[in-house]
N, C-alpha and C positions, 0 to 999 in steps of 0.2 A: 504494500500500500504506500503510496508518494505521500509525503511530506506534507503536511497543511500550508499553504502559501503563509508568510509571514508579510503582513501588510505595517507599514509605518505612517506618523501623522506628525507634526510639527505646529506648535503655539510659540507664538511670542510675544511679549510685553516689554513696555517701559516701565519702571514704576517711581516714584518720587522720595527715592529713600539711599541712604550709602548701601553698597554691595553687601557688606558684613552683615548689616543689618538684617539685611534680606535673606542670607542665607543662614541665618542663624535663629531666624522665623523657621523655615522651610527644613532645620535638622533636629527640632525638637518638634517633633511630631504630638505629646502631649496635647500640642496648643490648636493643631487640626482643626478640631472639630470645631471649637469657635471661632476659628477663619477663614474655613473652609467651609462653602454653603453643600455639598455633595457629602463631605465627610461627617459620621454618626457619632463614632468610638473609635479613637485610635491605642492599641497595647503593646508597649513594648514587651515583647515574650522572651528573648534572650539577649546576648549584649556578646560573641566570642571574642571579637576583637574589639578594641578601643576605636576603630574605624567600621565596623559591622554590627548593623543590629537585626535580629528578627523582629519583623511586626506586625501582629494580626492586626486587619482593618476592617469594619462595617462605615460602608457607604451606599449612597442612592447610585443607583445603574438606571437610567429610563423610568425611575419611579421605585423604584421596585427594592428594596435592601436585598445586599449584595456583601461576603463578608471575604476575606482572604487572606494568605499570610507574605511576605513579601520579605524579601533579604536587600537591605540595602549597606550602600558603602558612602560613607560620609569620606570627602577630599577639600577639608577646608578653604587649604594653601590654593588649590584649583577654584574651589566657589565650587563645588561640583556633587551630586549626589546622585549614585543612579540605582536603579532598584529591579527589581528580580521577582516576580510572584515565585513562590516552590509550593503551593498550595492554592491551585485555581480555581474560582465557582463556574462550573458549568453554564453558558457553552464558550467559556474562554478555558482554550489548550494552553494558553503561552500566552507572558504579559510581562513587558519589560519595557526599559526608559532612562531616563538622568531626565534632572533641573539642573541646568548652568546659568550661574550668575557671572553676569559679566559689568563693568564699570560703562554709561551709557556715555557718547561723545558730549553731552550737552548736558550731562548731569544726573544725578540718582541713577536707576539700574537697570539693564538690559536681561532681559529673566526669558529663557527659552526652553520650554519644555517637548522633548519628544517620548514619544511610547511606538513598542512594535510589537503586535498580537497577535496571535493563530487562532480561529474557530476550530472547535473539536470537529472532525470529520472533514474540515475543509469545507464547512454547510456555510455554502451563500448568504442565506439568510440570517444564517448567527449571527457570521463576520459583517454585516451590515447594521444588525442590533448594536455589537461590540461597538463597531467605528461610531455612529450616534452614541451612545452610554460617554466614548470618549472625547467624542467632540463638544456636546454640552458640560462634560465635568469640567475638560481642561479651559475651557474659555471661562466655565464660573470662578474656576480656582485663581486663575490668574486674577479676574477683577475681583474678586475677593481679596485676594496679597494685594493688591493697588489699594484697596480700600482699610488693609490693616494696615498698614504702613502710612496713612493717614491722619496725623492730628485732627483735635476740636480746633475750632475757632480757639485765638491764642494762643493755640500750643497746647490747648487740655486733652488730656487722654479720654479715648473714645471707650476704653477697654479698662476692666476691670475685672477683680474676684473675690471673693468672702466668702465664710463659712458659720454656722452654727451648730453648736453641738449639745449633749443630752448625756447624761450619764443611767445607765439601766439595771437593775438587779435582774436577769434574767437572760433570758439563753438566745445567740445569736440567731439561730432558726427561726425564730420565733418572730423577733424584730423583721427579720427579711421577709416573713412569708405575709407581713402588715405593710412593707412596701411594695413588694410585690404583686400582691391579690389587689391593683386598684379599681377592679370591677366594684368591689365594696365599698370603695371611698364617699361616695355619695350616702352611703348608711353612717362610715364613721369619721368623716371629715366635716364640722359645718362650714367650712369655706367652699365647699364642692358641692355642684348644684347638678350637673350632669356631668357624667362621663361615658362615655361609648369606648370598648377596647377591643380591640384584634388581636392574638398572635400567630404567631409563627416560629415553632423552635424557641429562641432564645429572644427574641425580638417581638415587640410590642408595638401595635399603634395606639394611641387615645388621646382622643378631642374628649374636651374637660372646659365646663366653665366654671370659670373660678373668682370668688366674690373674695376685691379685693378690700384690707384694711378702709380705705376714702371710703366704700362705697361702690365703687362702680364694680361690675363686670366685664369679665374678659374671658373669650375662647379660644383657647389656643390648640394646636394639635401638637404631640412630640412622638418623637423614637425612642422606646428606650430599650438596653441590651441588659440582660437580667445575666448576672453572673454571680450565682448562687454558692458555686465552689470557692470564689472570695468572699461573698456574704456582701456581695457589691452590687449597685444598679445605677448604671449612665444611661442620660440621656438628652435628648438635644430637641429644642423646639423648632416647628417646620413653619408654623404660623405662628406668629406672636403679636402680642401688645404694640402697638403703634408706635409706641418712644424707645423700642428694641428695634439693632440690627440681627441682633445674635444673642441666644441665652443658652447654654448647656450645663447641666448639674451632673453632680454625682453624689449617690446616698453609699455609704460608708457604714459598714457595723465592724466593730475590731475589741477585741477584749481588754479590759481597762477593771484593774482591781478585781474584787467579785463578781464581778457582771460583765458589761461593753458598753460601750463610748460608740451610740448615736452621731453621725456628722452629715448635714447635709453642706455640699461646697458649690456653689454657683461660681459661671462664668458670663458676662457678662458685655455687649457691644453696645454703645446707645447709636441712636440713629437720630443724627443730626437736625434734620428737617422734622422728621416723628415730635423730637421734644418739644421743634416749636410751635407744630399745630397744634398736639395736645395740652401743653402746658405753657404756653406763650411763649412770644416769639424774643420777651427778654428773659428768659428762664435762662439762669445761668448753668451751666454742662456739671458743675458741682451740686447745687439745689438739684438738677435731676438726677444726679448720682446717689444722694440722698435719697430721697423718695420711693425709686426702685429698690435700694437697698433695703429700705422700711419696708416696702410693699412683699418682696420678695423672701424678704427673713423674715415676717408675719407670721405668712401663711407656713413656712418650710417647719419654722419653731413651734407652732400648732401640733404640724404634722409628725414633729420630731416625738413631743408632750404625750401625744395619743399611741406612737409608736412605744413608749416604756411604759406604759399605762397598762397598752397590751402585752408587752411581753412580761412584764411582772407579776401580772394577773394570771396569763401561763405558767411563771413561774410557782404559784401560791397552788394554784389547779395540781402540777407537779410535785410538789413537795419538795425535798433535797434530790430527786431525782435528776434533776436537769445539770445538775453540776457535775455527773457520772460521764 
């Protein structure tokens, strides 16, 4: 049987930023997911060389969550990163690439991305899906890096992160399977007014409206990756609140003294224009930093409250059991 044709594509950009900078966005992969409007959850899985990392990725393909593992080699000295799928989601046979940052003639960064892909079977039709999946991610990615590399008006940061945490007598299963199961949230959440959920495997959809601390409501849709074997669950919102570019959390259960330490950790992008229809147009980018942060650590600190409520309450149900 002949070889699947390897097809290749090429992006490029300018972006308004020193080269280092850029490429030192683009090699911690952590920050993906709130900069990247295609990427979900990005995990670093292994680290061999101090130049090599393995990385499982959930991201949107044509809609549709899509997850992989990928070997990449970090070449700072170069500006250069290129990467390797070794773990393909069907119907990609073979998926590989580099980002090269390059210094632009006229200032900030010349950023070029290529990828080169095989369809399993050498099916037309895959390889056709494939090339769209790759031509709407890489063109968002890129104006996404243009748009992180971005100040506020003055210089204020557009981007931000915080966390709240919860201390619990009771056993990490427990806590997870209260973040997890948010088909319920609307029974034990009063900030949650509907939710509708989907999954699939490991991955979640659900649109949630959510009554914020002001007053108002808000419907947002997200993704989340449920990673039950860390006791962990990310996720990333698709539709959000108007004075958001970008919002991604992560809930956190980790053992702390007799019990485990609750942490929800938000990331956070404001959207420039968003804050000033919503919240006028001399809203200063700090007052709406404030605010989201209010709004956003509310409801999460609620959510936290009622998650050790329940797991405690399982704990008591239990007896000294749970600590075995």
């Amino acid at each position: 049987m002949a070889e699947p044709r390897i097809r290749t594509t090429l992006h490029r950009t300018t972006v308004p930023a020193d080269p280092d900078q850029v490429y030192a966005l683009l090699a911690d992969a952590g920050q993906w997911p709130q900069i990247f409007t295609p990427t979900v959850h990005a995990e670093v899985t292994e680290v061999p060389d101090a130049d090599q990392q393995l990385i499982h990725l959930w991201a949107l393909a044509n809609g549709e969550v899509r997850d992989w593992t990928s070997r990449r080699t970090l070449d700072p000295a170069a500006r250069r990163i290129t990467f390797r799928q070794v773990v393909s989601s069907p119907p990609v046979a073979s998926m590989g690439g580099e980002w090269l940052i390059e210094a632009a003639p006229d200032g900030g960064s010349s950023v070029t991305l290529l990828h080169d892909f095989a369809a399993v079977d050498d099916d037309q039709e895959a390889a056709e899906w494939i090339e769209q999946a790759v031509e709407r991610n890489s063109t968002a990615e890129l104006e996404a890096l243009s748009r992180a590399v971005t100040a506020g008006p003055d210089g204020e940061p557009l981007r931000f992160a915080f966390s709240d945490s919860v201390d619990a007598e009771g056993p990490a299963e427990a806590v997870f399977e209260f973040l997890a199961r948010a088909e319920l949230w609307p029974e034990r959440l009063p900030h949650v007014g509907r939710l509708d959920l989907t999954e699939q495997g490991d991955v979640q959809r659900m649109e949630m409206a959510t009554l914020a601390p002001d007053g108002s409501e808000h419907t947002t849709v997200s993704l989340r990756v449920l990673r039950p074997e860390q006791h962990t669950l990310v996720y990333k919102q698709t539709v959000l609140p108007g004075a958001l570019a970008s919002h991604t959390g992560r809930w956190t259960v980790e053992p702390h003294g007799a019990g485990v330490r609750i942490t929800s950790w938000h990331g956070v992008t404001l959207d420039v224009d968003g804050v000033a229809r919503l919240l006028g147009a001399d809203t200063a980018l700090a007052d709406a930093r404030a605010r989201v942060r209010h709004n956003l650590g509310a409801n999460s600190t609620a959510t936290l409250r009622l998650a050790k409520e329940f797991a405690e309450q399982h704990a008591e149900r239990q007896g000294a059991a749970w600590t075995r």
